[in-house]
C-alpha positions as CSV (number, residue, x, y, z in Angstrom):
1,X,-27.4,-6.1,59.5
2,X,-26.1,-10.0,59.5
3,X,-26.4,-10.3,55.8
4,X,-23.8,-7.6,55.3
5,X,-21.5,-8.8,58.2
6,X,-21.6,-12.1,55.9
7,X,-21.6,-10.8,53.0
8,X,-18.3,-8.6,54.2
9,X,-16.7,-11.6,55.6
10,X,-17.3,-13.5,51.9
11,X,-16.0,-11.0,50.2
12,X,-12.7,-10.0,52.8
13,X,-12.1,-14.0,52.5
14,X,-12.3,-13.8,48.7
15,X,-9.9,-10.8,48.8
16,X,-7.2,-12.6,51.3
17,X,-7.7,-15.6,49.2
18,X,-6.2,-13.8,45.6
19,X,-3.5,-12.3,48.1
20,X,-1.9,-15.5,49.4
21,X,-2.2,-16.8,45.7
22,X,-1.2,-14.4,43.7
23,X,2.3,-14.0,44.9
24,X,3.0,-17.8,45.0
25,X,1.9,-17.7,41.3
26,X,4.0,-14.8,40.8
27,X,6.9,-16.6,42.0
28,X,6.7,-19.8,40.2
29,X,7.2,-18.1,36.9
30,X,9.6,-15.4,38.1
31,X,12.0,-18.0,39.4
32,X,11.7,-20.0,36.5
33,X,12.4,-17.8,32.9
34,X,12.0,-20.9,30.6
35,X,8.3,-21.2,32.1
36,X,7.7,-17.1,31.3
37,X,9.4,-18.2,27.2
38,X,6.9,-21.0,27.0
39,X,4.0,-19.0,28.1
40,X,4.7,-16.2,26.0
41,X,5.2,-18.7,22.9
42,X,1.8,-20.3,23.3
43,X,0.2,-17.1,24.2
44,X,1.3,-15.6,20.7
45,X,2.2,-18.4,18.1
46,X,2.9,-16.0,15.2
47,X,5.5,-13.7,17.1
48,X,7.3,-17.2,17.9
49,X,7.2,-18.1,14.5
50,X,8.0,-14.4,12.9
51,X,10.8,-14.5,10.8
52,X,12.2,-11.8,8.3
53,X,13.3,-14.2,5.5
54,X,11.6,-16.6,3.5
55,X,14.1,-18.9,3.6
56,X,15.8,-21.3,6.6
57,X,19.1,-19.6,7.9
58,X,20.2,-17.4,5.8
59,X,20.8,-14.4,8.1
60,X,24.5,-16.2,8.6
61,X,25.5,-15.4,4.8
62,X,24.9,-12.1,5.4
63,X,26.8,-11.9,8.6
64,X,29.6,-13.5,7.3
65,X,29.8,-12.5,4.3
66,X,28.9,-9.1,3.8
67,X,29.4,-8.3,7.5
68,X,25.6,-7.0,8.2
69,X,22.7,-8.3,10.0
70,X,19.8,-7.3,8.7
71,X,16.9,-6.2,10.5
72,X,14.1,-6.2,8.3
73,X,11.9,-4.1,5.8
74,X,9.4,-1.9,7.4
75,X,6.4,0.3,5.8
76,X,6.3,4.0,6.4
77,X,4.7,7.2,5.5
78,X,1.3,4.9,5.6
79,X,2.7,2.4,3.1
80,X,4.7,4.5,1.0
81,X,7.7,4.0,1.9
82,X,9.6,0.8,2.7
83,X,12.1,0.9,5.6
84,X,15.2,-1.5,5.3
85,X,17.3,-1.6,8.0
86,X,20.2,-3.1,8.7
87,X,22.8,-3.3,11.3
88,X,27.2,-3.5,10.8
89,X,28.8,-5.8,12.1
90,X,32.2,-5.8,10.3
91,X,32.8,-2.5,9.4
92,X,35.4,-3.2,6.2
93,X,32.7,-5.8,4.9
94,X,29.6,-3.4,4.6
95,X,31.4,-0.5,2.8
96,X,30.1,-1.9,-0.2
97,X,26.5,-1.1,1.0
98,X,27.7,2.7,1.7
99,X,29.1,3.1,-2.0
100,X,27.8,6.4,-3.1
101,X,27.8,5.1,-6.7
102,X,25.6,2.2,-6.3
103,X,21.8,2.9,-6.6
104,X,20.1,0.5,-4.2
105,X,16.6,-1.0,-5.5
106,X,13.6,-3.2,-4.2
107,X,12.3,-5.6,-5.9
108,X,9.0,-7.2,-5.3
109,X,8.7,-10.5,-5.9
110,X,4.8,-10.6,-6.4
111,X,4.6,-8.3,-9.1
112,X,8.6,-7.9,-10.2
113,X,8.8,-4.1,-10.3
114,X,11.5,-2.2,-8.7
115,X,11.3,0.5,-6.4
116,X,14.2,2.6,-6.1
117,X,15.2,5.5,-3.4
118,X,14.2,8.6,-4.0
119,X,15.5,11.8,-3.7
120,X,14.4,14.7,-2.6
121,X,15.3,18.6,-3.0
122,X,15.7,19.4,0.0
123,X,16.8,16.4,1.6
124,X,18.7,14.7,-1.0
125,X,18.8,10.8,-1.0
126,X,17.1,9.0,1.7
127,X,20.2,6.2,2.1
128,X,22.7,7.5,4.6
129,X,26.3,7.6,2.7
130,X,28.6,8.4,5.6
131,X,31.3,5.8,6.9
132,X,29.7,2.6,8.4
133,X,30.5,2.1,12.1
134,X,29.8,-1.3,14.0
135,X,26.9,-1.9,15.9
136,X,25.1,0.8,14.6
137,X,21.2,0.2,12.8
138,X,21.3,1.8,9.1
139,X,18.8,2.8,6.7
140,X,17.5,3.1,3.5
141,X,13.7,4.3,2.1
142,X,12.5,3.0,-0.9
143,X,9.0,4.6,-2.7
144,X,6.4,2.2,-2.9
145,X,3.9,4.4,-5.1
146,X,0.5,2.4,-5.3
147,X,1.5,1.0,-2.3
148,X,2.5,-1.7,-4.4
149,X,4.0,-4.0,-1.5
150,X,2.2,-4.4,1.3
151,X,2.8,-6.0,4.4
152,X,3.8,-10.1,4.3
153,X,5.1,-9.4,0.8
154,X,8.7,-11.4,-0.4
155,X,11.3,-8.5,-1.8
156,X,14.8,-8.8,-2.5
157,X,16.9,-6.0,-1.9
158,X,20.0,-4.9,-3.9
159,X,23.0,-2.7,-3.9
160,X,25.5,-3.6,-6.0
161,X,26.4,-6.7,-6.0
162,X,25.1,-7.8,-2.7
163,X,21.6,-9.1,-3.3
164,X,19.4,-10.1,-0.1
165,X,16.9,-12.3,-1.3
166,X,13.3,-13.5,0.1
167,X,13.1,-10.4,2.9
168,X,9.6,-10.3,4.2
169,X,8.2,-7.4,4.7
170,X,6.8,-6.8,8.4
């Protein structure tokens, strides 16, 4: 009968224990948001390092320029389809992306072949074609038969004459 009063007491003093340090703990970090950033960057050292281009910075061209940011390349339909999405910013700058005339391809940069979008009978094109409106995500599927890229593949996607260059695919 003693050795489970004591061994109630141990484990009631144990319990109270993780109760007056848990919420000091808890606090620390919830005061302080730059601790919670670092913590989540060591914790996962490839989604702080994730980037959708290959290159340094060149999401501003395409901001400025062609008024889009774009929001990366996705697989689909088990691989494929590729996903590129894209949001508008400046609505008289991304028509160009919305021509109906312009047949957007993919290009992989690994093996060089170009995917295009397909359409389908009774779907038609899978690009949306309607006026461009800011702040809102776009899209466009591209086949990938073969599943020729594959994910952490460089592509370069282009419509016209705006090329985006180096896209990796995530």
């Amino acid at each position: 009968m003693i050795i489970k009063t004591e061994s109630g007491l141990l484990l009631a003093s144990l319990l109270a224990g993780g109760f007056f340090l848990a919420p000091g703990s808890c606090a620390a970090t919830a005061d302080n948001p730059a601790t919670v950033a670092q913590k989540t960057a060591s914790a996962s050292p490839t989604a702080s390092n994730k980037t959708k281009f290959a290159g340094t910075r060149p999401s501003l061209y395409y901001k400025r320029n062609w008024g889009v940011d774009v929001v990366g390349v996705h697989p689909v339909s088990s691989g494929e389809m590729l996903e590129f999405r894209f949001r508008v910013l400046d609505k008289s700058k991304a028509n160009a992306l919305f021509d109906k005339t312009l047949r957007p391809y993919l290009i992989d940069n690994a093996s060089g072949t170009r995917l295009a979008v397909p359409t389908l009978e009774n779907i038609g094109t899978l690009r949306q074609d309607i006026a461009a409106n800011p702040e809102r995500i776009y899209y466009m599927i591209f086949g990938n038969p073969g599943r020729i890229v594959k994910v952490g593949s460089s592509v370069d996607v282009v419509i016209g004459n705006f090329h985006i260059d180096g896209l990796i695919v995530d």
